[in-house]
C-alpha positions in Angstrom: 0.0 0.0 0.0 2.9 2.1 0.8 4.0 1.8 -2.9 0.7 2.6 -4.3 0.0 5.5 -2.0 3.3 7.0 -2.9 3.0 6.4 -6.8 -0.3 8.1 -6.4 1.2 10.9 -4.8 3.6 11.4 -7.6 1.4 11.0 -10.1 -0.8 13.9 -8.3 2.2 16.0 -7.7 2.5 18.9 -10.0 6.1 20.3 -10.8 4.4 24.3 -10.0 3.7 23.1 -6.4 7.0 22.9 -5.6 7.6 25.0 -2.4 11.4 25.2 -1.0 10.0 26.4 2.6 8.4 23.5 2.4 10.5 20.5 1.1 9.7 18.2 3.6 6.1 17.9 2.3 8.0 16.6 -1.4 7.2 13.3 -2.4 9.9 11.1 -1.4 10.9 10.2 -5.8 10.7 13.9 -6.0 13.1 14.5 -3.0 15.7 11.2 -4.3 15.6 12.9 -7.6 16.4 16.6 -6.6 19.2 14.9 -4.4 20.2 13.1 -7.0 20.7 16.1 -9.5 22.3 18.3 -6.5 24.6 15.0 -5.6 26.1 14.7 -9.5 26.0 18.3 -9.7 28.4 18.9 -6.7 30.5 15.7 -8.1 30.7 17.4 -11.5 31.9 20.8 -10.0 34.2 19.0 -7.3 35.8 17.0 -10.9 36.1 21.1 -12.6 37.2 22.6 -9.8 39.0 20.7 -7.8 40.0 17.2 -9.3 40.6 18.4 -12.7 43.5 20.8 -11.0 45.1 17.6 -9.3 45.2 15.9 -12.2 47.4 18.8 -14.2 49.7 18.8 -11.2 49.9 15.4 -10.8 50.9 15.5 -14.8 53.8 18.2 -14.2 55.0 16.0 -11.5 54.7 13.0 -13.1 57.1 14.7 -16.1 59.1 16.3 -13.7 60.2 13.1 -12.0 60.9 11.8 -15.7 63.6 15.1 -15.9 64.6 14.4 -12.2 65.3 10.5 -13.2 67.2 11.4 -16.2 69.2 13.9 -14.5 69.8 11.3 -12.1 70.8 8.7 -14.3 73.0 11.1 -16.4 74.6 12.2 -12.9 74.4 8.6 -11.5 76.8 7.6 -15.1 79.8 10.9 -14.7 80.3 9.8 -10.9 80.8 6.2 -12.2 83.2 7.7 -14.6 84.7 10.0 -12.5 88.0 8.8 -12.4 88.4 7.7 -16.1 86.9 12.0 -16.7 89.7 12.9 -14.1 92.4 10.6 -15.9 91.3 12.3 -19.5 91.6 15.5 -18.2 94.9 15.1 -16.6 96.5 13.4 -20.2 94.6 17.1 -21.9 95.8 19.0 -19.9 99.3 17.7 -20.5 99.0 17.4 -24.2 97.9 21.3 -24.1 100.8 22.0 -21.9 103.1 19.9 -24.6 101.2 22.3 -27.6 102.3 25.4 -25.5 105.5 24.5 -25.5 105.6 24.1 -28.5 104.9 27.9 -29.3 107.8 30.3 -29.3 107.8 33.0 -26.7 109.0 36.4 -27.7 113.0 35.8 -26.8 112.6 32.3 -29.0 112.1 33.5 -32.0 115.5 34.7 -33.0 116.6 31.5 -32.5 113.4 30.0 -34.9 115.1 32.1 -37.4 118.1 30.4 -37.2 116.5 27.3 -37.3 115.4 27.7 -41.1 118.0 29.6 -41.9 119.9 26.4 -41.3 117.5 23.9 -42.7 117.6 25.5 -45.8 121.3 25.7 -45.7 121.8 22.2 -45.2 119.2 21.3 -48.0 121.7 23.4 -50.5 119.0 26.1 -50.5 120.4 29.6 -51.2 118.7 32.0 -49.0 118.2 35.2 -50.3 115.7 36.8 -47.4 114.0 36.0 -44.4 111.2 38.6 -43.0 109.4 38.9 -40.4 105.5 40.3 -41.1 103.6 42.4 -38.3 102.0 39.7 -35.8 98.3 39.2 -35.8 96.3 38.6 -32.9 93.9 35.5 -32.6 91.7 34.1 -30.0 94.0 32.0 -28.1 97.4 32.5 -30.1 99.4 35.0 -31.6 100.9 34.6 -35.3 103.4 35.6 -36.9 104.6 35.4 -40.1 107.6 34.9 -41.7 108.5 35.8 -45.3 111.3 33.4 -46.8 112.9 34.0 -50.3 115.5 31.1 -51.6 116.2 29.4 -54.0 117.6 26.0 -55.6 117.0 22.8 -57.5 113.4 21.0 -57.6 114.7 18.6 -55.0 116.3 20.9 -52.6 113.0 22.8 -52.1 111.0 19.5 -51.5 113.7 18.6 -48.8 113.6 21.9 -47.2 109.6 21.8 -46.9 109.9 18.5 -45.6 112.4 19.1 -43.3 110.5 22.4 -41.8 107.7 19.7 -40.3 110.7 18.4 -38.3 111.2 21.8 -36.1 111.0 21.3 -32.7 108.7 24.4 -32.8 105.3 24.5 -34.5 105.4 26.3 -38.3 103.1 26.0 -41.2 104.0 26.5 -44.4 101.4 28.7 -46.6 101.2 30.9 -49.8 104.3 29.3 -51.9 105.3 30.4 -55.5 107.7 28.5 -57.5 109.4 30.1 -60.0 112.0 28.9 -62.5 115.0 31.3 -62.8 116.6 31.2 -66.5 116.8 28.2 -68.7 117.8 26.0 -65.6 115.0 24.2 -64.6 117.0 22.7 -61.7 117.3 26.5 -60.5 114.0 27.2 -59.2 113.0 30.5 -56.9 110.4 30.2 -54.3 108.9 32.6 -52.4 106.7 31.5 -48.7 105.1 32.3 -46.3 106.0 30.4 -43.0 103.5 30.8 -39.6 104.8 30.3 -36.4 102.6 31.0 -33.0 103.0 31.8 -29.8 100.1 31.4 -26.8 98.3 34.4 -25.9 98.5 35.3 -22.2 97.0 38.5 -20.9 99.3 40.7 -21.9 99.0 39.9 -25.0 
């Protein structure tokens, strides 16, 4: 009877009736529904408002532990290799120090003149000029170039070039002319331009 009484009552009730000072007095399907409605709405709002903003940070976090864990791991891998980094740098930094010492300081290069003024003596070159050009300033090194004029058979020239790779100072070689002086082809003049460089400190 219950049922029936309470079907009857919602088939009677009309939607204008509604009173809110009076909600007690609602049909009890009338009340579950309006609860209902008020119940998802409240979910739906909590999900906007509150839920949805959880979810975003939990997504930064999430990708931030991904950046933290591959941070980690890339950390995690130079400690491992700490020693065999420390070892490396220790051999570069003694391979630089080797290149350095290799550059001619200011007092040194005098004596890198006499150095291939004698190479190209003992090749049978005839020197006729060496000449030093105004240095120019790089980065890290200072250059300076030297003008040589000599002169000699086909072979003594290739000697000479070779044997200027053999200086215990560094010196490239750059700019060459080859000329052939007369009717003797085993005469030939050459004109080149040798660099040497020495390492820029701060005073340089």
């Amino acid at each position: 009877m219950a049922f029936e009484d309470t079907m009857r009552s919602l088939r009677e009730f009309d939607i204008n009736d509604l009173d809110f000072d009076n909600v007690g007095s609602w049909p009890v399907p009338v009340k579950l529904v309006i609860w209902s409605v008020l119940f998802i709405g409240v979910l739906a709002a909590g999900y906007y408002y509150h839920i949805k903003d959880l979810q975003t940070e939990l997504a930064k976090v999430e990708a931030k532990e991904v950046s933290l864990k591959t941070d980690f791991e890339k950390k995690a891998f130079q400690a491992a290799n700490l020693e065999a980094y420390r070892q490396q740098m220790a051999e570069m930094e003694e391979s630089f120090g080797a290149l350095v010492s290799q550059l001619p300081s200011d007092t040194e290069v005098p004596g890198l003149l006499e150095d291939i003024t004698n190479k190209g003596l003992l090749n049978g070159l005839e020197i006729s000029s060496i000449d030093l050009r105004p240095e120019s300033a790089r980065e890290f090194y200072v250059e300076l170039p030297i003008a040589i004029s000599a002169s000699g058979s086909y072979h003594d020239l290739g000697a000479f070039i070779s044997g200027m790779a053999g200086l215990p100072r560094i010196v490239t070689l750059h700019d060459f002319t080859i000329t052939a002086r007369g009717d003797d082809a085993n005469h030939l003049g050459m004109n080149i331009i040798a660099k040497t460089y020495r390492y820029k400190d701060g005073d340089a």
